[in-house]
Structure formats: C-alpha cells, structure tokens
DRENMIVEX-853890 format. One line per field, with one value per atom (N, C-alpha, C): atom name; residue number from 1; x, y, z. Coordinates in steps of 0.02 Angstrom, whole numbers, plus 50000, padded with zeros to 5 digits. Layout:
N
atomo	(CA;...)
num	(NUM;...)
px	(X;...)
py	(Y;...)
pz	(Z;...)
This chain:
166
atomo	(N;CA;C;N;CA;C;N;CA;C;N;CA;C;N;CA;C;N;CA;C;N;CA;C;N;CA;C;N;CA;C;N;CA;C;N;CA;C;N;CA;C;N;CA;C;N;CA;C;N;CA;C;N;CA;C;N;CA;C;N;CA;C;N;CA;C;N;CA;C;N;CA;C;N;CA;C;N;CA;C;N;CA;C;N;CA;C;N;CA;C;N;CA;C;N;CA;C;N;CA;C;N;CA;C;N;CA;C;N;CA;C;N;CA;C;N;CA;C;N;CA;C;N;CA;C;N;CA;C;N;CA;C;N;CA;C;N;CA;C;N;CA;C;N;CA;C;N;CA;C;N;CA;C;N;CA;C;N;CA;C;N;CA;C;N;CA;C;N;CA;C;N;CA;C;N;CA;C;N;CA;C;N;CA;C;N;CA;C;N;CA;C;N;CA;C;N;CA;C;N;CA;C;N;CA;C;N;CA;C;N;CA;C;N;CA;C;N;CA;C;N;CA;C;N;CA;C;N;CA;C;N;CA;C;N;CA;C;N;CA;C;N;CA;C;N;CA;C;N;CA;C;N;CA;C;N;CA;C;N;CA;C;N;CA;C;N;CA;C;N;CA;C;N;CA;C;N;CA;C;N;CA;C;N;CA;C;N;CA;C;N;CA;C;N;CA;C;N;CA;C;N;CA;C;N;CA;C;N;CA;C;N;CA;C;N;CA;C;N;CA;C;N;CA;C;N;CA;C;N;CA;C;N;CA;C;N;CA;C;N;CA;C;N;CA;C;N;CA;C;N;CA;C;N;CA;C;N;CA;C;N;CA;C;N;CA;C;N;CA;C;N;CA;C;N;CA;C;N;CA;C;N;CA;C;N;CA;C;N;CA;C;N;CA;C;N;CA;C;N;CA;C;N;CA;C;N;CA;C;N;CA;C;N;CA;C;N;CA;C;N;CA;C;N;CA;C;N;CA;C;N;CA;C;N;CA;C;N;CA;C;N;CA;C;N;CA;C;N;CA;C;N;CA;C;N;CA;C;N;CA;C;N;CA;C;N;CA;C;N;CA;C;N;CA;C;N;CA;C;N;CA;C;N;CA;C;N;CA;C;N;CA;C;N;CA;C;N;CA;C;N;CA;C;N;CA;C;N;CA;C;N;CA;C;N;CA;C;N;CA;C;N;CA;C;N;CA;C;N;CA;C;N;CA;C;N;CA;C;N;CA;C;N;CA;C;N;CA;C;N;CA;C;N;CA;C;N;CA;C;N;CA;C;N;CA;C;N;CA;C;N;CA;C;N;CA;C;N;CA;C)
num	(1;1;1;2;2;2;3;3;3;4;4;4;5;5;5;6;6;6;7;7;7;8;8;8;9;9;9;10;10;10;11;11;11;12;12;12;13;13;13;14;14;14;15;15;15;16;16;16;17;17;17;18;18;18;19;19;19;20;20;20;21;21;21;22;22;22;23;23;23;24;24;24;25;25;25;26;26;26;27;27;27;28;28;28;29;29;29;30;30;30;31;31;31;32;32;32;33;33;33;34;34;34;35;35;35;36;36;36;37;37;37;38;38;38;39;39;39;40;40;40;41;41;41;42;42;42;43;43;43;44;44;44;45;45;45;46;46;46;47;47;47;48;48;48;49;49;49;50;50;50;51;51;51;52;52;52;53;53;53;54;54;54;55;55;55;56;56;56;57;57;57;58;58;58;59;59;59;60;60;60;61;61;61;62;62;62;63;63;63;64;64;64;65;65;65;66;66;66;67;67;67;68;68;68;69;69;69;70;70;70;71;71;71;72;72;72;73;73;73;74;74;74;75;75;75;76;76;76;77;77;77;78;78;78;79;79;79;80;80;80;81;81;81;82;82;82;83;83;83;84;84;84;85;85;85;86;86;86;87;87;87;88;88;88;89;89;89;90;90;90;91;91;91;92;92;92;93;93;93;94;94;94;95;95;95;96;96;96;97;97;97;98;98;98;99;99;99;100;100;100;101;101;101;102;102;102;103;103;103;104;104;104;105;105;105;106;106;106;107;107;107;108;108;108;109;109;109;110;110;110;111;111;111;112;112;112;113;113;113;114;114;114;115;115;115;116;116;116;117;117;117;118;118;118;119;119;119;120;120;120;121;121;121;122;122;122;123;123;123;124;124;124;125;125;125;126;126;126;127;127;127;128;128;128;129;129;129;130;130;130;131;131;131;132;132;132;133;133;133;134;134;134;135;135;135;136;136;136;137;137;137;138;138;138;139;139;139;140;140;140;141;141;141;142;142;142;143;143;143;144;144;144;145;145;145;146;146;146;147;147;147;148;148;148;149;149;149;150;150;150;151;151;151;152;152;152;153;153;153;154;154;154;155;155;155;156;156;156;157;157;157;158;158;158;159;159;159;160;160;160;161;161;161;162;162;162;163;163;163;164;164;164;165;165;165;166;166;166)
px	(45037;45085;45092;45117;45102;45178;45152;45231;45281;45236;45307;45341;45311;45356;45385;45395;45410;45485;45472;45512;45579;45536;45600;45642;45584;45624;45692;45661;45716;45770;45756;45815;45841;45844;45874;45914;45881;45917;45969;45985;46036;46074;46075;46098;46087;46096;46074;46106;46147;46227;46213;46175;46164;46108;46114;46090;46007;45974;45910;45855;45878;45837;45841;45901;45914;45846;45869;45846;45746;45733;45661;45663;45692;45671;45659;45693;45716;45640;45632;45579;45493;45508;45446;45407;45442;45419;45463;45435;45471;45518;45578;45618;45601;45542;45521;45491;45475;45445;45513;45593;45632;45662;45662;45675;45631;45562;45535;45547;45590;45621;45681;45709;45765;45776;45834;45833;45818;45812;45792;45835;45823;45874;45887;45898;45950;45896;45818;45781;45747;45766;45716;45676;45625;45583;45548;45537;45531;45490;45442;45379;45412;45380;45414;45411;45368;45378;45448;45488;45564;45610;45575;45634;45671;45641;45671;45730;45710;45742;45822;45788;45851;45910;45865;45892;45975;45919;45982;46032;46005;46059;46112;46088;46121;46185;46164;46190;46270;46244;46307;46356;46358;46419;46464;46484;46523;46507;46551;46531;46489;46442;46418;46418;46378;46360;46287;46282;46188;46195;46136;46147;46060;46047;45988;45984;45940;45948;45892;45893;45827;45843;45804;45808;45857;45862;45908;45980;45970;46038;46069;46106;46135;46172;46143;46204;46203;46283;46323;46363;46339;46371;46391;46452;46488;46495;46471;46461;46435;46451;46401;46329;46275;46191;46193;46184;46163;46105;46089;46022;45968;45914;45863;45782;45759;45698;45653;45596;45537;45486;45481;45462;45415;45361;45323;45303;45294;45283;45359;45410;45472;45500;45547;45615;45671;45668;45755;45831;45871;45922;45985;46019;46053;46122;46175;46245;46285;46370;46425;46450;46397;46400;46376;46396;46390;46336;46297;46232;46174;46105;46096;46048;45980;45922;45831;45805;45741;45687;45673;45649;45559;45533;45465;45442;45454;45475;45408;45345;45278;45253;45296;45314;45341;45382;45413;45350;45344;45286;45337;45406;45437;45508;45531;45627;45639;45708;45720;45788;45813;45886;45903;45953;45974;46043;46063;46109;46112;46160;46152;46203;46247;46303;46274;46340;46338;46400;46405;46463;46509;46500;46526;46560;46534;46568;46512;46500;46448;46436;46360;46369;46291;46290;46239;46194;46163;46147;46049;46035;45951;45928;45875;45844;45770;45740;45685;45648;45595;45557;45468;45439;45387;45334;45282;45236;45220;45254;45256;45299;45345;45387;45462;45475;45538;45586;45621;45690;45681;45679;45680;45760;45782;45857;45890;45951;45981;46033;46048;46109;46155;46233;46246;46324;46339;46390;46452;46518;46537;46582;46640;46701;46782;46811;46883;46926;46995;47044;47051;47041;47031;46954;46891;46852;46828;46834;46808;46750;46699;46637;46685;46668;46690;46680;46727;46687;46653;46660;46623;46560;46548;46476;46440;46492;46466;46424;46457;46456;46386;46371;46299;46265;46278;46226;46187;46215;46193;46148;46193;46149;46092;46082;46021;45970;45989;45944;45912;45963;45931;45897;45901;45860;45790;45763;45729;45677;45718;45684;45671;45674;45655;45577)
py	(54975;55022;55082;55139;55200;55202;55204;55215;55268;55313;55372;55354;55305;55294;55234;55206;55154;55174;55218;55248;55286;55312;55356;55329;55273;55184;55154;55166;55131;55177;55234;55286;55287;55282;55286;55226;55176;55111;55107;55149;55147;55203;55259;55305;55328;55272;55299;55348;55390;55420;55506;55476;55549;55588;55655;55735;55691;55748;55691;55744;55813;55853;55801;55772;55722;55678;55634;55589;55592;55659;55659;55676;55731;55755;55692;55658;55565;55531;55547;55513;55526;55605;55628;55639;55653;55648;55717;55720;55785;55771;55800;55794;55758;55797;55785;55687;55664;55608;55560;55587;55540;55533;55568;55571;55537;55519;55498;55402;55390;55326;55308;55362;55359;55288;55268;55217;55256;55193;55249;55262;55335;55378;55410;55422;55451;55523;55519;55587;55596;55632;55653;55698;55701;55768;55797;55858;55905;55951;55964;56006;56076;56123;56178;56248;56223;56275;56291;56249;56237;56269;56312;56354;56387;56448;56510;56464;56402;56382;56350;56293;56281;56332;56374;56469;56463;56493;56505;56459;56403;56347;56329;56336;56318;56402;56473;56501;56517;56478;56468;56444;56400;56348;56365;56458;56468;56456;56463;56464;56389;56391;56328;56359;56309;56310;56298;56350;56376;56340;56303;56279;56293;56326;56340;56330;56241;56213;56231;56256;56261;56213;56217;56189;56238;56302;56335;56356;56346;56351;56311;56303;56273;56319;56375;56428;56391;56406;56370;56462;56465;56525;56488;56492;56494;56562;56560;56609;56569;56620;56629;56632;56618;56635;56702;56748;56811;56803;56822;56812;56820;56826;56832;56863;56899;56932;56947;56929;56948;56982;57014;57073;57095;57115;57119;57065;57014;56933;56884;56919;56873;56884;56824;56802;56835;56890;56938;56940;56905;56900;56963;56978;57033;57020;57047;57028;57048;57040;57028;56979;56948;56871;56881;56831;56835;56803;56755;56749;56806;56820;56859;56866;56933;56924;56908;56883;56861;56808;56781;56692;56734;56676;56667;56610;56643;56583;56543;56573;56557;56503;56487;56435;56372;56381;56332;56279;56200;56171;56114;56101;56046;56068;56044;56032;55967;55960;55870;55885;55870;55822;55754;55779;55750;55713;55633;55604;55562;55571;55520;55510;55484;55472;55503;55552;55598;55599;55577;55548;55521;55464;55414;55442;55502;55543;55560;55552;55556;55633;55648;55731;55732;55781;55802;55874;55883;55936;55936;55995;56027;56058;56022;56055;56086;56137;56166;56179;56130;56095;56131;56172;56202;56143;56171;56131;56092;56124;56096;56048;56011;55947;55944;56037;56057;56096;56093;56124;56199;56240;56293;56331;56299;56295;56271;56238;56178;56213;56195;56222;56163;56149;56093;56087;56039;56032;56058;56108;56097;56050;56035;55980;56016;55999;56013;56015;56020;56023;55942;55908;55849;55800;55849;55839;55798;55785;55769;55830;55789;55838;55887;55940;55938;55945;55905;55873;55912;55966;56011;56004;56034;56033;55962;55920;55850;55844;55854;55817;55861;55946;55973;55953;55940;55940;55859;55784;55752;55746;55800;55791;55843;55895;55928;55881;55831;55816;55756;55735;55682;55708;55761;55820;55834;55858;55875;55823;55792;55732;55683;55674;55606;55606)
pz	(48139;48167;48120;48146;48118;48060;48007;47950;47955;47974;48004;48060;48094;48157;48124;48106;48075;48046;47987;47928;47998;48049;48103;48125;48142;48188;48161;48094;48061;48018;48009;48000;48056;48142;48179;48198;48191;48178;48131;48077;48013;48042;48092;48095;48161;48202;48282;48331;48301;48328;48274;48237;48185;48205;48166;48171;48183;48235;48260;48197;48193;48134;48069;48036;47980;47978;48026;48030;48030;48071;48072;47999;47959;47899;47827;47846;47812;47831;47883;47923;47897;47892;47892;47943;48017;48078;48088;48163;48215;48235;48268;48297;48366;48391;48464;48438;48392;48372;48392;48349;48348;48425;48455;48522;48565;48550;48601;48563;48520;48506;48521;48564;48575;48633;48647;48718;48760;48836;48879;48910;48946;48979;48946;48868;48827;48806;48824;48816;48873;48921;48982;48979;48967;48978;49040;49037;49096;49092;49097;49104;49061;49034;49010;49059;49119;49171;49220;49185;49208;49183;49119;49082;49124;49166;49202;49258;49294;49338;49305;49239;49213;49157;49126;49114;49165;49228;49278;49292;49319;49323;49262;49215;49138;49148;49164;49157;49193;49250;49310;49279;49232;49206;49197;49136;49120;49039;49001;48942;48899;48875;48863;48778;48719;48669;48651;48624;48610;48526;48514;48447;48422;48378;48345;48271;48283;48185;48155;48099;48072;48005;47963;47893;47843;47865;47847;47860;47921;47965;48024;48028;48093;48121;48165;48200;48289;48293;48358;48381;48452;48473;48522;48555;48605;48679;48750;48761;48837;48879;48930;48926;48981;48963;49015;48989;49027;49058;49108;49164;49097;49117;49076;49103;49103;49115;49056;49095;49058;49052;48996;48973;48892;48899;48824;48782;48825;48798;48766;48797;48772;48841;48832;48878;48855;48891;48849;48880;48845;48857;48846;48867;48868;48916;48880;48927;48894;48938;48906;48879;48806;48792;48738;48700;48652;48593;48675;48681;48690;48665;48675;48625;48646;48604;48634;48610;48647;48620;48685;48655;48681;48617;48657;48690;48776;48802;48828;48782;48796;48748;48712;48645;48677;48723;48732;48758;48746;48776;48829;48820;48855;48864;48903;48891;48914;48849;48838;48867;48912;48938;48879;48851;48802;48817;48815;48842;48780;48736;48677;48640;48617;48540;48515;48512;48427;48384;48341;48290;48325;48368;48405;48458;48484;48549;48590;48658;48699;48726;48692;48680;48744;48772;48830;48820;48822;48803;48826;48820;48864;48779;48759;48724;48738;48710;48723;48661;48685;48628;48637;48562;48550;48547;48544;48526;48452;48419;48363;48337;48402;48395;48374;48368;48352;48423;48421;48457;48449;48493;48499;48475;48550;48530;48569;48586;48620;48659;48707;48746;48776;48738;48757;48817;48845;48884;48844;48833;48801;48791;48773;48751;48751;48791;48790;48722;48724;48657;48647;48690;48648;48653;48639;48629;48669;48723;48777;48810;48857;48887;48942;48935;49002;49077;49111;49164;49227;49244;49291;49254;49187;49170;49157;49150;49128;49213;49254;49338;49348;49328;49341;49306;49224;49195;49236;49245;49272;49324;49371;49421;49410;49398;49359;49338;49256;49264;49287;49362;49377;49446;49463;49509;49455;49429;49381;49345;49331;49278;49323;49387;49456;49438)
C-alpha cells in the first residue's frame, strides 16, 4: 500500500474533523488525495465543466463565504458572487461585492461538494479543485449568530448537489 496514503489515512483518522490543507501537508499528499479518503458522501465530485452552471446557482443564495487557503494565507471574504463572464482567458468577476477579481477558470480540472465535520460543527461547502490536487478556492454555506448552517442555503446547497452529483 502506498505510504502517503497511508501517513493521510491516518492523520485523518487522528484528526478527522480538521483543516483538510493540515492534514494533507502532515501527510505529504494533496488536498484533493485527503478528500478522496474521506467517508462516503462527505466528497462529491463533479466534472469541472459545471463551474459556469454552479457560478450562477451558488450566486443566487445571497451572501455566502469565499475561502482561498494557500500555504501563506487563509483569506475568508464574505459577500455576494457577482455574475461572472468570460473574457481574455479568465472568468471575471465584477460587482457590488465584495467578492470580486478573476479566476482561471481553465485550471479548474473538478468541483468537490463538500459535506463534512469541521471543528465538531457540520460545515458544507463547493470546492474547485486544479489539476494539481489543490483548491482553487472554496465557497461555503454560511452559519447564523449561533453558528448554525443556514438553512435556505443548507436546503439548496443539498439539493444542488444531489441534482449534480446523481
């Protein structure tokens, strides 16, 4: 059996509820690696020709949370998704939001429907995953004042991706 999967297996086993970037970096694996150890249900994946469709649908919600981790940063914007068009080899976002900017959305190779414990609170969230096994950047359900999902987006994001991911 392969030792990096092994070493992930079992950092996720000690920490199955923790940061999934941690855990691959502990690991010595991808993010996209620890996810595909995840239980099932808890990572759905979806062709990456789905961006523009789930884009829009994701944008309807109302304000969601855009989270983009690198090894350097963890930035979290709060915000509406402004429509998005494409133009000069990027996906350009533009609005009254505070989201905003331009993806290369020709990078993207998958998107993961993400249903999983995160610091013992059940967090939902669409990530959009490169070919190179990393997160582009994540867009998640957000959580009320008492940290609860909340439930309009909890009730689309479900059925999304159980439309999608069938």
């Amino acid at each position: 059996m392969n030792s990096r999967i092994e070493r992930a297996r079992a950092a996720l086993a000690e920490k199955p509820d923790g940061v999934v970037e941690a855990i691959a970096t502990a690991a010595d694996v991808t993010p996209a690696e620890v996810l595909a150890l995840l239980p099932d249900g808890a990572a759905k994946i979806v062709p990456a020709d789905l961006f523009a469709e789930i884009w829009q649908e994701f944008g309807s919600w109302g304000e969601v949370l855009m989270i983009v981790h690198t090894q350097d940063i963890v930035l979290e914007v709060v915000g509406a998704l402004p429509a998005g068009s494409e133009g000069h080899g990027w996906f350009n976002i533009h609005g009254d939001s505070p989201i905003g900017g331009h993806i290369r959305k020709d990078r993207c190779a998958s998107i993961a429907f993400i249903d999983r414990a995160f610091h013992g609170r059940r967090s939902c969230s669409i990530w959009f995953m490169n070919a190179d096994g990393h997160a582009m950047f994540k867009l998640f359900v957000r959580r009320d004042e008492q940290k609860e999902l909340l439930a309009d987006q909890l009730t689309k994001f479900e059925a999304l991706s159980a439309r999608l991911a069938a």
